[in-house]
C-alpha positions in Angstrom: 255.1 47.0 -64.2 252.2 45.8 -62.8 251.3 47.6 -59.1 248.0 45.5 -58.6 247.9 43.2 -55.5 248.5 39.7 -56.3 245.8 38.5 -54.7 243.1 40.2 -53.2 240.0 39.6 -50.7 237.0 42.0 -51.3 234.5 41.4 -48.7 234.9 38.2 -48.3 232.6 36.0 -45.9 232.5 32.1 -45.4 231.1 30.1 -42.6 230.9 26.3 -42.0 227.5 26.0 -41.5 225.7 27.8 -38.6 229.7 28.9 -38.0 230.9 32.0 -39.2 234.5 32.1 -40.4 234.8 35.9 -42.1 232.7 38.2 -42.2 233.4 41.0 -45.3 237.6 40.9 -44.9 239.1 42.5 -47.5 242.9 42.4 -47.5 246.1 42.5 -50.3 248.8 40.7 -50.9 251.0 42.1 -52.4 253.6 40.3 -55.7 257.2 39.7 -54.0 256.6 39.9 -50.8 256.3 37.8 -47.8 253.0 38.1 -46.0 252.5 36.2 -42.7 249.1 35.4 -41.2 248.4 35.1 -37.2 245.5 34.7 -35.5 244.3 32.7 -32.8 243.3 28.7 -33.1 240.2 28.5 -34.7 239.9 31.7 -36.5 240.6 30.4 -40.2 244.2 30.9 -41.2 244.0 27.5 -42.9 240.6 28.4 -44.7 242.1 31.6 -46.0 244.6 29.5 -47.8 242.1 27.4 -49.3 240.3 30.2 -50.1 243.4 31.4 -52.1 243.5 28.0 -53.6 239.9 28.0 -54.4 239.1 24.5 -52.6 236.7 27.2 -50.8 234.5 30.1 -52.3 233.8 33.0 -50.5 229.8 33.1 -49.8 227.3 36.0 -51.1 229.3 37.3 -53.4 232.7 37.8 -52.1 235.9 38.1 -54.3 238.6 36.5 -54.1 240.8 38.0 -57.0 244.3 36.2 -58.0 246.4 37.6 -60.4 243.0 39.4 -61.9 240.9 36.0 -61.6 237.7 36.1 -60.0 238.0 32.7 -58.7 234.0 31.8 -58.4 233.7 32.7 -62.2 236.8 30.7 -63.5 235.9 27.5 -65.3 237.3 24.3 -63.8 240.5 24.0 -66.5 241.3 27.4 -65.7 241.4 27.2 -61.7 243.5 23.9 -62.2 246.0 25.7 -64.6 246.0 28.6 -61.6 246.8 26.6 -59.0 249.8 25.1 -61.0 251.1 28.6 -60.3 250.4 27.8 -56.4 252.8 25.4 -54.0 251.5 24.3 -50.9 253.9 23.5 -48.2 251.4 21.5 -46.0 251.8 21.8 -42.0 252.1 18.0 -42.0 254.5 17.8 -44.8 252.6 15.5 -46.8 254.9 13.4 -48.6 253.6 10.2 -50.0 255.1 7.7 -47.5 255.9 4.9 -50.3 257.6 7.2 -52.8 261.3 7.5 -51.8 262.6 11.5 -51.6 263.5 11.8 -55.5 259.8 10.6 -56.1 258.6 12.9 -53.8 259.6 15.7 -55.8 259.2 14.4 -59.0 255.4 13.6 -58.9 253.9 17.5 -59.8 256.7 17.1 -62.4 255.2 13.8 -63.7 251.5 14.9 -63.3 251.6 18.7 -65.0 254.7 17.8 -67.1 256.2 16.0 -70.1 259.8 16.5 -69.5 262.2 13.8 -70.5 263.4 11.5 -68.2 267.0 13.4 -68.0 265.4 16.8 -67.5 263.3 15.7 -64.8 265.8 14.3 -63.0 268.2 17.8 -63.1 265.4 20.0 -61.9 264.8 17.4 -58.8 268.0 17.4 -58.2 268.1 21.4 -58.1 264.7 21.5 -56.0 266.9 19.1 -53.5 270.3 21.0 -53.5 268.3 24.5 -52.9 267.2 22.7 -49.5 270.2 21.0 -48.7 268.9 17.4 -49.2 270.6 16.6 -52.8 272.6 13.4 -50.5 269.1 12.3 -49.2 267.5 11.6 -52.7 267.6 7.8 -52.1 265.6 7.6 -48.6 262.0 6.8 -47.6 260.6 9.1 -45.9 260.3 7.1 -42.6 264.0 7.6 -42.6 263.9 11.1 -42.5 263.6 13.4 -39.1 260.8 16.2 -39.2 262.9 18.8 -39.9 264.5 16.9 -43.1 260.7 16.1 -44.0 259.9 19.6 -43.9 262.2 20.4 -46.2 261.6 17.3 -48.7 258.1 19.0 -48.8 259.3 22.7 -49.0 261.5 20.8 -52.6 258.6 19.4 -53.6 256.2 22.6 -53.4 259.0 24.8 -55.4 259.1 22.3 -58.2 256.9 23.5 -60.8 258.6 27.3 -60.2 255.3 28.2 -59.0 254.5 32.2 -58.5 252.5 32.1 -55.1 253.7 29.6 -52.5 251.7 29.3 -49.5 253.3 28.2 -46.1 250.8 25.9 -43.3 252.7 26.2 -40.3 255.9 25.9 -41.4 257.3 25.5 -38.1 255.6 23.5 -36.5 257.4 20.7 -34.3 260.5 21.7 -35.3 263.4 22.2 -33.0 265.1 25.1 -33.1 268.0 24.8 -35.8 265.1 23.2 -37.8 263.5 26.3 -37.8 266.4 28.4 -38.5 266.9 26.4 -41.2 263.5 27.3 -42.7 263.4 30.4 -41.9 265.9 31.1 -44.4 265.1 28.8 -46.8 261.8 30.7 -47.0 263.6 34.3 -47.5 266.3 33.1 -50.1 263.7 31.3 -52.0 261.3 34.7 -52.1 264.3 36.7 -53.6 266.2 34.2 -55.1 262.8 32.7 -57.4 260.8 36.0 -56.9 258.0 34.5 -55.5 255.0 35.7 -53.6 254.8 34.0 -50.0 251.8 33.7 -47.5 253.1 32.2 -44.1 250.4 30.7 -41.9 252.0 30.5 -38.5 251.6 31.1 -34.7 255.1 31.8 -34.6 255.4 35.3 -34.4 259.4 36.0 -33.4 260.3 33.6 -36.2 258.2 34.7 -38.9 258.2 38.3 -38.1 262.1 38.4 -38.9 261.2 37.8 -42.3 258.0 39.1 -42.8 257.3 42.3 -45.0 253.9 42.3 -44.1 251.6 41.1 -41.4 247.5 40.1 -40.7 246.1 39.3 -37.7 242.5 37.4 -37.8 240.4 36.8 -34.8 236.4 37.2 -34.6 235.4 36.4 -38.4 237.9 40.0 -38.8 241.2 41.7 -39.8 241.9 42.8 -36.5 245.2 44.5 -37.4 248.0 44.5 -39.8 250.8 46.3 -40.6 254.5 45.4 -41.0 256.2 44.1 -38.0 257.6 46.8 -36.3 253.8 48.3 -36.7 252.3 45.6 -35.1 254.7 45.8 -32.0 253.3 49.5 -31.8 249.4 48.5 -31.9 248.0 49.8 -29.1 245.2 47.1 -29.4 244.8 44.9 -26.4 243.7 42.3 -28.4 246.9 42.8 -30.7 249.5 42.8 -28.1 247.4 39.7 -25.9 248.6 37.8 -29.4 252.2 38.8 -30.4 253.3 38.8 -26.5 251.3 35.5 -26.1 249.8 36.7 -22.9 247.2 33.9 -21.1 245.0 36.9 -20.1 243.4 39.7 -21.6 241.0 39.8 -24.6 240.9 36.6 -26.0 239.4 33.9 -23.6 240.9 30.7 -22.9 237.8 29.0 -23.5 235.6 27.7 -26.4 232.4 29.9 -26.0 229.5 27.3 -24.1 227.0 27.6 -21.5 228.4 27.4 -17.7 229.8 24.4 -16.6 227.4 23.6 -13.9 224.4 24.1 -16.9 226.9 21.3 -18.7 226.8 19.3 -15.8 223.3 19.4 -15.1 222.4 18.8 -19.0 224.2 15.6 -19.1 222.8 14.4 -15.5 219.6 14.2 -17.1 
């Protein structure tokens, strides 16, 4: 059996230009497990995903190891044949708004496949019953609330049986059965398919009651992590400002910038 993380950071920095993202994380995630990701807005939950993805490389010389590939040294074919082991489960949903729910889910199928026609349409129709939407396989997605969009999407990121699924906000704008709903969708999938899952999420009640392990990123760093009953324990004010959602403490509520009155005196002349 292999004990090796499944994907692993190793001193990995990355800005946007003058702005720094991370600076030297390292962190491990481990096969089978569910591993959530908080941090405040701005702090590059998103960007770790990609990084993951390889859509980003880390800067001077970072590594960003999955499943033993280096991704900055993998030729092209190979990253693409990679990422066919990844599903993305976008914050947005993402589902091509002319293709009607079975096409949805049958488009990585098409692309990365070339399954007959009758094949195709039983592992759709599997991807759909797992999510409880086999009865919607006809509509457009206009017709479909958030919640049921969220779950097309979820169908549509398990359909190659990738190995790694990674989770943008998952539950966001959803009302609370919506979320439920999720919620468990996410944990009988990981057992069920024995997948590896990476939740992105401000929601820390929901996504703690499934998590196995947790990282919290502010200030380009790994701040804390743990499991979730460790991170209840931090004794970080930062930590605890975060999970108990507290306005003050630590983190400011405001984007770093010169006084107001210097603002207001900038633009007055």
């Amino acid at each position: 059996m292999n004990e090796q993380p499944l994907i692993q950071f190793h001193d990995v920095s990355f800005s946007f230009g003058a702005r720094q993202i991370y600076d030297s994380v390292s962190l491990n995630i481990e096969r089978g497990k569910i591993t959530a990701i908080f941090g405040p807005s701005g702090s590059g939950k998103t960007t770790l995903l990609k990084l993951i993805g390889g859509q980003l490389l880390a800067d001077n010389g970072g590594q960003v190891i999955v499943d033993g590939h280096n991704l900055a040294t993998l030729k092209r074919r190979d990253l693409l044949t990679l990422r066919a082991r990844m599903g993305m489960l976008f914050q947005s949903g993402a589902l091509f708004t002319d293709l009607n729910v079975f096409e949805n889910i049958a488009f990585p199928l098409r692309v990365h496949t070339s399954l007959p026609e009758d094949m195709l349409n039983d592992i759709v129709l599997m991807k759909l019953e797992a999510v409880g939407l086999r009865g919607a396989k006809n509509m457009m997605p206009f017709e479909l609330s958030g919640g049921m969009q969220r779950r097309v999407a979820l169908a549509r990121a398990i359909a190659l049986d990738p190995d790694i699924i990674m989770y943008d906000e998952p539950f966001a704008g959803q009302d609370p059965i919506s979320k439920g709903v999720i919620v468990r969708l996410i944990s009988l999938l990981n057992d069920a398919l024995g997948l590896t899952s990476i939740i992105v999420s401000h929601d820390i009640d929901m996504t703690a009651a499934i998590a196995d392990y947790m990282y919290i990123v502010s200030d380009t760093h790994v701040i804390a992590h743990g499991s979730p009953a460790d991170l209840k324990r931090n004794d970080s004010q930062q930590v605890q400002q975060f999970i108990q959602g507290l306005a003050d403490g630590p983190v400011p509520f405001h984007y770093p910038a010169v006084s107001y009155a210097q603002d207001l005196r900038l633009l007055a002349n």
